[in-house]
N, C-alpha and C positions, 0 to 999 in steps of 0.2 A: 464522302458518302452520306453525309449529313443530310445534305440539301436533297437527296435521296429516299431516306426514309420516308414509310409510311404513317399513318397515324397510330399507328399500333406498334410501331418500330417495324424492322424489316423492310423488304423490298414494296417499292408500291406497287400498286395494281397490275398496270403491263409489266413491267419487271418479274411481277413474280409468276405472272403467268408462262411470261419467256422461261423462268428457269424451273419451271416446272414442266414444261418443252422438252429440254433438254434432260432432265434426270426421267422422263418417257423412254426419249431414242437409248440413253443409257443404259437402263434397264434390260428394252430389246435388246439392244445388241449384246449385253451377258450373257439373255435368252439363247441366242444364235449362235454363242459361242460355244456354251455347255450342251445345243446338239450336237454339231458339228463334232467336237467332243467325243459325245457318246456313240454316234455313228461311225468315227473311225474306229473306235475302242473293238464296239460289235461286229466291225468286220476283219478285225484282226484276229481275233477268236473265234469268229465262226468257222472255221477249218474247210475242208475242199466242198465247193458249191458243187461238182459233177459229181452224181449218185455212182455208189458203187457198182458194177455189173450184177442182175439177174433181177428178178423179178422185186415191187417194189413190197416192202411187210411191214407191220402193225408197229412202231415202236411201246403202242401202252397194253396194258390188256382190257379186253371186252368186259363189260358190264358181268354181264354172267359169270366171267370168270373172279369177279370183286364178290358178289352177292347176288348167284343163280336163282332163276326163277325156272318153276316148275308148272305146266300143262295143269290142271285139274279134268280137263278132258281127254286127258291119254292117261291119265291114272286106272287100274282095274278095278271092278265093280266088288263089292263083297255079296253077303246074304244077305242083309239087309239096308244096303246102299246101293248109289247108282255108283257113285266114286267112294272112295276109301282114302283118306291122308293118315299114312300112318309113319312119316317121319320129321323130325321140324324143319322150316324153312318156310322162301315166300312162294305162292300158288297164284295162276290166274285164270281165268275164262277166256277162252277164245268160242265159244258158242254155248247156248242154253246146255243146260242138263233136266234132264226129263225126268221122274222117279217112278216107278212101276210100283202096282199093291206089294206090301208089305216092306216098302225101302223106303229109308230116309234120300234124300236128295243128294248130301255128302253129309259122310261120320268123320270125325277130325276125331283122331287118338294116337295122340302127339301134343308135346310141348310148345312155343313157341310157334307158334302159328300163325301167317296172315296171307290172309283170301284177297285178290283183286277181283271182283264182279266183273270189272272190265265193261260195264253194260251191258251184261248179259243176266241172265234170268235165271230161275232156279225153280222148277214149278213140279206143283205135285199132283195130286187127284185121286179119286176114290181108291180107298183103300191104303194109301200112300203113311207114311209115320212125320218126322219130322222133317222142315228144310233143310235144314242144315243142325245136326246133333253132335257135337262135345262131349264125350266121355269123361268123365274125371280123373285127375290125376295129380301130380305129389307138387306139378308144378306148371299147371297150362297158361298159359299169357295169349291171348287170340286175337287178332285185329281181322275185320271183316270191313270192306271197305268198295263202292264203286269208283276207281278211277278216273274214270273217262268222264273231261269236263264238255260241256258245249260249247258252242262260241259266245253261247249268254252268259258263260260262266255259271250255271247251274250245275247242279250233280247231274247223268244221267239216268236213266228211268232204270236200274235195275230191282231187278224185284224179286220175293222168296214168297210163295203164294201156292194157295189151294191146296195146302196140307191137310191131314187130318188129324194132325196134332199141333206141333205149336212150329212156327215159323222157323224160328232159330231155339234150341234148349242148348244149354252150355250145362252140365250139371252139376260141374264143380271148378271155377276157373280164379285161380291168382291175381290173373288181372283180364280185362275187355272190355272193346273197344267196338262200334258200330257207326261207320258215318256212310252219307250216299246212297242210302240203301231203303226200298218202300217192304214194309212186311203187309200182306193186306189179303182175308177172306181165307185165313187157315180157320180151323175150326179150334181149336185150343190158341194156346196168346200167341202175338206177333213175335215176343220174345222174353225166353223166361232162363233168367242167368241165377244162378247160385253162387252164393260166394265161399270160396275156403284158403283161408291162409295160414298161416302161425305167427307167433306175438313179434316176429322179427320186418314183419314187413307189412307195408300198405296195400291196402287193395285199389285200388284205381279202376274207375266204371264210366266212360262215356259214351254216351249217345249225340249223335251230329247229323242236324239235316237228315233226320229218319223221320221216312212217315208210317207209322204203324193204324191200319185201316182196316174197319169193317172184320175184324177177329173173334171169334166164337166167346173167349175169355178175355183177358187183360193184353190193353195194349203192346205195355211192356211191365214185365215182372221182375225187379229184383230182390233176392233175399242174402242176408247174411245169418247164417246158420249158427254160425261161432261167438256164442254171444255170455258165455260161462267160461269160470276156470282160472288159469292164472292169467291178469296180464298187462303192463307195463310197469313198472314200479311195486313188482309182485302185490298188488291187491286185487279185487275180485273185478271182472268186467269183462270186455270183449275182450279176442285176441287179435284181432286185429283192425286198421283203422279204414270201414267200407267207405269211401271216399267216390260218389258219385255226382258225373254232370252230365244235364238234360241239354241242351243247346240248341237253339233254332229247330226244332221238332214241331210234327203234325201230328198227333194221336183224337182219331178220330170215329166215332162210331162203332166203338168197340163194345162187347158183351158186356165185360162187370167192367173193373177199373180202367181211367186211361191208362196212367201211372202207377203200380203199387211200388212202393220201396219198405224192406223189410229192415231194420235195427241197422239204419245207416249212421255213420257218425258224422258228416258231412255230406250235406246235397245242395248242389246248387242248380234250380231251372228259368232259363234265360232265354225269352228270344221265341220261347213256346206256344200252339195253337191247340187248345184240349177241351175238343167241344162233343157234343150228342154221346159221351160213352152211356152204358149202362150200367155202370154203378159210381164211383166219386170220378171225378177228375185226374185230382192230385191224391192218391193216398199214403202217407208216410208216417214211418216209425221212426226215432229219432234215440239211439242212444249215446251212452256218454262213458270214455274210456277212461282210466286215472290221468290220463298224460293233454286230453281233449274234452272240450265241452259239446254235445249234438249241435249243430246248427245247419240253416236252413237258409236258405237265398234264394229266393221268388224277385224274377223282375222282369219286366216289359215281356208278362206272358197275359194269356185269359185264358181262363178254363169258364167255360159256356154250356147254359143248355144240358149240364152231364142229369143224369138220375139222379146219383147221393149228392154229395155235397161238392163243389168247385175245387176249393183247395182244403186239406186235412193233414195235420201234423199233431204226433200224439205223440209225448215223450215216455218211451217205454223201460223199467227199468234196466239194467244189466245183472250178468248174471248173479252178481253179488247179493241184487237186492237193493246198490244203490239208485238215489233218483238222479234223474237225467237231467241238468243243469243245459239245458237247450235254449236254442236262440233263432225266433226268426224274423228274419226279414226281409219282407215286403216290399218292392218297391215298381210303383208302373204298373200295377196289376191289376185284372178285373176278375172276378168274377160274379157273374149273371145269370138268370134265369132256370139255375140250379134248380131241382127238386128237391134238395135241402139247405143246408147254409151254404155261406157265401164262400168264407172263409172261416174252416172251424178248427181248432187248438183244443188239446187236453194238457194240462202241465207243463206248458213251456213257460218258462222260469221269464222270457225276455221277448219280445212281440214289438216289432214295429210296422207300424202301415203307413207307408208314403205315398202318396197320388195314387192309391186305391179308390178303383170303386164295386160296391158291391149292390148291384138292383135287380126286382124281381123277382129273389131266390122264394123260393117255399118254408123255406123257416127263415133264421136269421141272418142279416146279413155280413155281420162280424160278430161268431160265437168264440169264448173262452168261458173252458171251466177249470178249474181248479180244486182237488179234493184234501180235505181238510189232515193239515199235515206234511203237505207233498207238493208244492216247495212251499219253505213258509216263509217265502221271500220274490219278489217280481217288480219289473216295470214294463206297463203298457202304452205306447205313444201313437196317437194318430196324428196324421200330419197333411192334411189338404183333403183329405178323403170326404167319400161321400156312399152315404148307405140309404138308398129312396127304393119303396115302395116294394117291402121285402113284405111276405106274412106273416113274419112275426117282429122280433125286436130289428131296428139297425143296427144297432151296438149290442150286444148283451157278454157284460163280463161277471164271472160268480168265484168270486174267492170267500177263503174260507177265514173264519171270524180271528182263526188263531195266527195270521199272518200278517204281511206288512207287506202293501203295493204304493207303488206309485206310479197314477194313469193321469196322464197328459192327452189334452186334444188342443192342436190346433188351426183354426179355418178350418174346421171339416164341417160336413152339413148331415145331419139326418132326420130324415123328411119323407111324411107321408109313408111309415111303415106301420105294422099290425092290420093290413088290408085280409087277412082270414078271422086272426082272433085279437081283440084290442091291446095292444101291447106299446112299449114305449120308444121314440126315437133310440134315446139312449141310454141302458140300463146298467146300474154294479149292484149285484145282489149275493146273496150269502150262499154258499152250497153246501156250509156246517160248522161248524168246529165252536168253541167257546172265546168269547175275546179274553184276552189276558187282562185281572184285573192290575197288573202293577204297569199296565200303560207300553206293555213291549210288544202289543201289535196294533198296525197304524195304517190308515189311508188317506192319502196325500193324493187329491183330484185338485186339476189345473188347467179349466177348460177358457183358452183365449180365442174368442172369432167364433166365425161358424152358426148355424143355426140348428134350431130344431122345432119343425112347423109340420104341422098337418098331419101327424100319428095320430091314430087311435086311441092312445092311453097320453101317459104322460110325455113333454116332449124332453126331458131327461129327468131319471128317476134312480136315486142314492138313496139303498141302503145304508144307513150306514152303520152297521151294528161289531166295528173295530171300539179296543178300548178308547185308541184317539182317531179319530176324524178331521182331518182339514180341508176344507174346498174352498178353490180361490178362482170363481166365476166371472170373465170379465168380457166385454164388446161380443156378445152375444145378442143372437135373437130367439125367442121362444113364442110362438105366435099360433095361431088357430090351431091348437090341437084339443082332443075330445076332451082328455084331463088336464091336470095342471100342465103349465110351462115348465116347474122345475119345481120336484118334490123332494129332499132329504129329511130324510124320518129314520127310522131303526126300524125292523120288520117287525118287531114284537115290541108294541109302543109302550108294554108293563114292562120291559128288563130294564133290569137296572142303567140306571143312570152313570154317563161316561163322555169322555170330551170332546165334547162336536163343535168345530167353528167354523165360520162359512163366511166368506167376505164377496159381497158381490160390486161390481163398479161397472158402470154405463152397458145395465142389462135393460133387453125391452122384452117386457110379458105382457100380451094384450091379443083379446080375442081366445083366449081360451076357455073349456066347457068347463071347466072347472076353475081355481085359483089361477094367479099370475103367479107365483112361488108359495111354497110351505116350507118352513124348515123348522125340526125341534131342532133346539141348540142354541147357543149364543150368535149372534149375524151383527156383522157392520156391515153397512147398506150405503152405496155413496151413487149419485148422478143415474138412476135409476128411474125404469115409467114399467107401473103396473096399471093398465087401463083397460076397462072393455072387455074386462072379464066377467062369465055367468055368475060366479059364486064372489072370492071374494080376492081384491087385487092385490094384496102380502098378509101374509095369517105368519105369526114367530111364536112358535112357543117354545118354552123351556122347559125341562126337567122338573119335576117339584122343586120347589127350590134354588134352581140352579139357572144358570145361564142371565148374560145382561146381551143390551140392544141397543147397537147407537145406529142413528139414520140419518144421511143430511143427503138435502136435495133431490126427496125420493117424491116423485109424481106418481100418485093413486086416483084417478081419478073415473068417472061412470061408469063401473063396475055395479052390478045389480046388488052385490050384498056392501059388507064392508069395504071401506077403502085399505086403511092400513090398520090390521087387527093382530094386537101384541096382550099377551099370557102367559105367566107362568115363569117371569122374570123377576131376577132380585135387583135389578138397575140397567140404568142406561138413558140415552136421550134422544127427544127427535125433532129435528132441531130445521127450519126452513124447507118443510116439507108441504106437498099439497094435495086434498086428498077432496075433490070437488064434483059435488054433483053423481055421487052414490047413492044407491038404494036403501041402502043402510047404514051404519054410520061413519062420517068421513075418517074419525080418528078413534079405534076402540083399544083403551088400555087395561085391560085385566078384567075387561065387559063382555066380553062376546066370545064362545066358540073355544076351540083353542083341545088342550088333555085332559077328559073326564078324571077331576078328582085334583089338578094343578091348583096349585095357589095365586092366588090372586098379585097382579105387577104390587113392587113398593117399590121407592126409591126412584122413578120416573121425574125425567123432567121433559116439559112439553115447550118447545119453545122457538116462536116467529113461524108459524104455520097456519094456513091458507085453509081453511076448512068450511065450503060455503055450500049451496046446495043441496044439502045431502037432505038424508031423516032425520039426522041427530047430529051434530057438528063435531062435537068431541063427547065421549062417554069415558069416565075413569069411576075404575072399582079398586082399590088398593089402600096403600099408605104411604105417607111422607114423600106427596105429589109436590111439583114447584109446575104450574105452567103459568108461561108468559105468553099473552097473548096481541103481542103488537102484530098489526095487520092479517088478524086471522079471524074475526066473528063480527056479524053484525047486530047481534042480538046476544041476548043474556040465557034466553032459553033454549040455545043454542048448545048450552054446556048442561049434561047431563052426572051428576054423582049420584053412587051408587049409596043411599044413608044407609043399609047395613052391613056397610066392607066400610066405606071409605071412614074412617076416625082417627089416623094418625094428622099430626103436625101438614097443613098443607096450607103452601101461599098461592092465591089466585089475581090476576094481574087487578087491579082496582080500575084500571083505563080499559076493561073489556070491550065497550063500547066504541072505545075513540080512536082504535086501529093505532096506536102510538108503543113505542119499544118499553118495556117497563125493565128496571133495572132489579136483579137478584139480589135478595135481601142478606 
């Protein structure tokens, strides 16, 4: 078998394919044997093939007889209903129910309840009360539901309408469910559920493929009542956990809200269409049990076009007192053309927006506020989002000075907002409280990508009045807006003095009506162009006394006032920078502008910088200056000293003239 092997041992080629032939038929034929097999087996046991005499009967039992279904149209009428379910079990429609003045369409008072629509309808009219009315009780669980699919696979069109109160009321239920079903043109809301449970169990709330349309009040309403007392881990708060989902839903053209939800502990809306209502969109209260934190889950919905604001989530406290440690997020979502914000938040501790966008709205179009105290803790992240052409801010977030956030953006754009009153792409500003001075509250901003062009005001604008500050700015654009490109200041430019640091790298400021950046604070400044701006193309100042500045390879150039204008610094360098062809001066150190009352730069060093064109090439007002000036001046009078600042220790290159690197002494 030698001379047989393969190259890899074994059989060669035909060989092995012959015997892989063979362990084929092999295999079948086991196949054929273990039917063969089975088949005598099974008719050995099958017992006498001729039926017994007399007629032939059911060996299972019928459906009905496992989990009977009941008529809702052969049920009796009460006094104030057309049908009456007053025992549990499941119910269905085999034809519309009508409701005459002064009756609800069906009263369910009874446990464990679920309604088939069946496709069929449920209709009221003048005079008439609610669609379908829930009574409360110690333990109701309701599912209401249209079965009957089409061959599209859609729901069928059934539908609860023309009441003159509210489509469906449930007034007190454990748990409920609504899928398949259009609530549309009651006069009070399409459906208004109440929640009540005890600390032992969850509440469970969904909506599925419901379109709730055209409703005198709120599309759909839910409340949890229970929201004091004892409850899980005997501490103060809900007693139970309202646990609500919005799904694939139409809410449309409704009176006030599309959505309200009252003191829910979870909500998640997915899949949603929530346009023209007439008051918010989305309105939700969010609280927080000992055992759970409120959270929130927006994705691949829009809320459009509403009156109040698009989407609204407000963390409200429980009955304790405690704050609501809520969370939401965002993700796929629009909302537009709102008559207020876009997407607005009170106190939610945690916010994320992914591939949002928000445009058009009448106020802003991503608001957060925050009150000082409550929570003194958060992070904010946007992520691909975009907020154009809202009336007021795109972004506007307001914490409060005694807390500690951390806001992330990145790739998002905001642009061309403040179209009523001049306001900025993208704002963090203070809504109170006092910064801590031992340094325990802090804002940590970390904006990567993205732009912000063509606002009114400024095209992002940092308060930043925490005791520490850090923002770390980078592959940005900030371009033709009315104000600066990017302002960080403290709102109250007299308060005391606290740690600002700001690092920006391959940002572009150019074309704006004001500065290309401001920042009081210390700044390191790397691969950077401030150009072609009105005023002036980087202004840094410091603290009295405080803050240093280093810059390399920062381009400032024809900007109408200063190029690169630094004050009120005790060090730093700037070092291969170019500041060409300005109105005023290409390089202004502790010369020009800057905090009424600052002290004058010292400890500056100037060095291997491009300063030509301008009105004044380099101007310094300080002490214990070193510039070198290889390839930076053509002229001598080019360099401006201030003789009554400048008197400390200063070396000036001796080669000014000759464009050549001069070495530090």
């Amino acid at each position: 078998m030698d001379g047989l092997a393969g190259p890899n041992g074994g059989f060669p080629p035909r060989l092995r394919r012959f015997n892989v032939g063979n362990e084929f038929m092999a295999h079948r034929n086991r196949r054929l044997f273990t039917l063969s097999a089975c088949l005598i087996a099974a008719t050995a046991h099958a017992g006498d093939l001729v039926p017994p005499p007399g007629p032939v009967t059911p060996t299972m039992k019928p459906l009905d007889a496992i989990e009977p279904r009941i008529c809702v149209n052969e049920l009796p009428a009460a006094a104030s209903a057309a049908r009456l379910i007053s025992a549990p079990g499941r119910y269905y429609l085999v034809a519309d129910i009508i409701a005459g003045p002064g009756q609800s369409g069906i009263q369910v008072d009874a446990d464990d309840v679920s309604i088939d629509l069946n496709g069929y309808s449920i209709i009221g009219g003048p005079g008439t009360l609610d669609g379908i009315q829930v009574s409360p009780g110690a333990d109701r669980r309701i599912r209401i539901e249209s079965g009957v699919i089409t061959e599209a696979g859609a729901r069928s069109g059934s539908t609860v309408r023309d009441f003159e109160q509210d489509g469906i009321c449930a007034a007190g239920v454990s748990s409920f469910a609504l899928s398949g079903v259009t609530l549309e043109n009651n006069v009070g809301s399409g459906a208004a559920v109440t929640i009540s449970c005890d600390e032992n169990k969850d509440t469970p709330v969904l909506f599925s493929h419901v379109t709730s349309q055209q409703n005198g009040a709120t599309g759909v309403l839910v409340t949890n009542t229970l929201v004091g007392g004892i409850a899980r881990g005997g501490g103060g708060g809900v007693f139970c956990s309202a646990k609500m989902d919005c799904l694939d839903m139409a809410v449309c053209m409704n009176g006030l809200d599309g959505i309200q939800v009252n003191n829910a502990v979870q909500l998640r809306v997915e899949g949603s269409l929530i346009v023209s209502n007439g008051g918010t969109g989305l309105n939700a209260s969010v609280v927080a049990s000992d055992a759970n934190e409120g959270f929130v889950d927006i994705a691949y919905s829009r809320s459009n076009n509403n009156v109040g604001s698009g989407f609204s989530v407000v963390a409200a406290p429980n009955g304790a007192g405690n704050e609501s440690k809520g969370k939401v997020y965002n993700n796929r979502s629009t909302a537009c053309g709102n008559g207020l914000d876009g997407f607005h938040s009170e106190d939610i501790i945690g916010s994320v927006y992914e591939q949002c966008d928000a445009a058009g709205n009448g106020g802003v179009g991503f608001y957060k506020v925050f009150q000082p105290g409550n929570p003194s803790y958060g992070n904010i992240t946007f992520s691909q989002c975009k907020a154009t052409g809202n009336a007021l801010q795109g972004a506007q977030l307001e914490l409060p000075a005694d807390s500690s956030f951390t806001i992330e953006s990145h790739g998002s754009d905001f642009c061309a907002n403040g179209v009523v009153i001049p306001s900025a792409g993208l704002e963090i500003g203070n809504s109170g409280g006092a910064p801590d001075p031992a340094g325990l509250s802090t804002l940590d901003l970390h904006i990567d990508g993205g732009s912000a062009s063509q606002n009114t005001a400024d095209g992002v604008r940092v308060r930043a009045d925490h005791s520490v500050a850090k923002a770390l700015i980078q592959n940005m654009r900030a371009y033709t807006n009315s104000g600066s490109g990017i302002d960080i200041s403290p709102e109250d430019p007299g308060a005391p003095a606290f740690d600002v640091a700001v690092r920006f790298c391959d940002l572009f400021c150019s074309h704006n009506g004001d500065a290309g950046a401001r920042v009081i604070g210390s700044v390191i400044m790397e691969d950077s162009t401030f150009s072609d701006n009105t005023v002036v193309g980087m202004a840094i100042s410091g603290f009295p006394g405080t803050g240093v500045s280093h810059l390399r390879r920062v381009a400032a150039n024809h900007n109408a006032g200063n190029g690169i204008q630094i004050n009120g610094m005790i060090g730093g360098d700037v070092a291969q920078c170019s500041a060409n062809g300005n109105g005023g001066v290409g390089i202004s150190v502790g010369g020009g502008g800057g905090l009424p009352g600052a002290d004058p730069v010292s400890g500056m060093k100037i060095d291997e910088c491009y300063a030509s064109g301008n009105g004044i090439g380099i101007e310094v007002a300080g002490e214990n200056f070193v510039l070198r000036c290889g390839a930076s001046h053509s002229t001598v009078a080019n360099l401006a000293l201030d003789p009554l600042v400048f008197t400390g220790p200063t070396v000036v290159s001796p080669a000014w003239t000759e464009n050549k690197p001069y070495a530090w002494p």
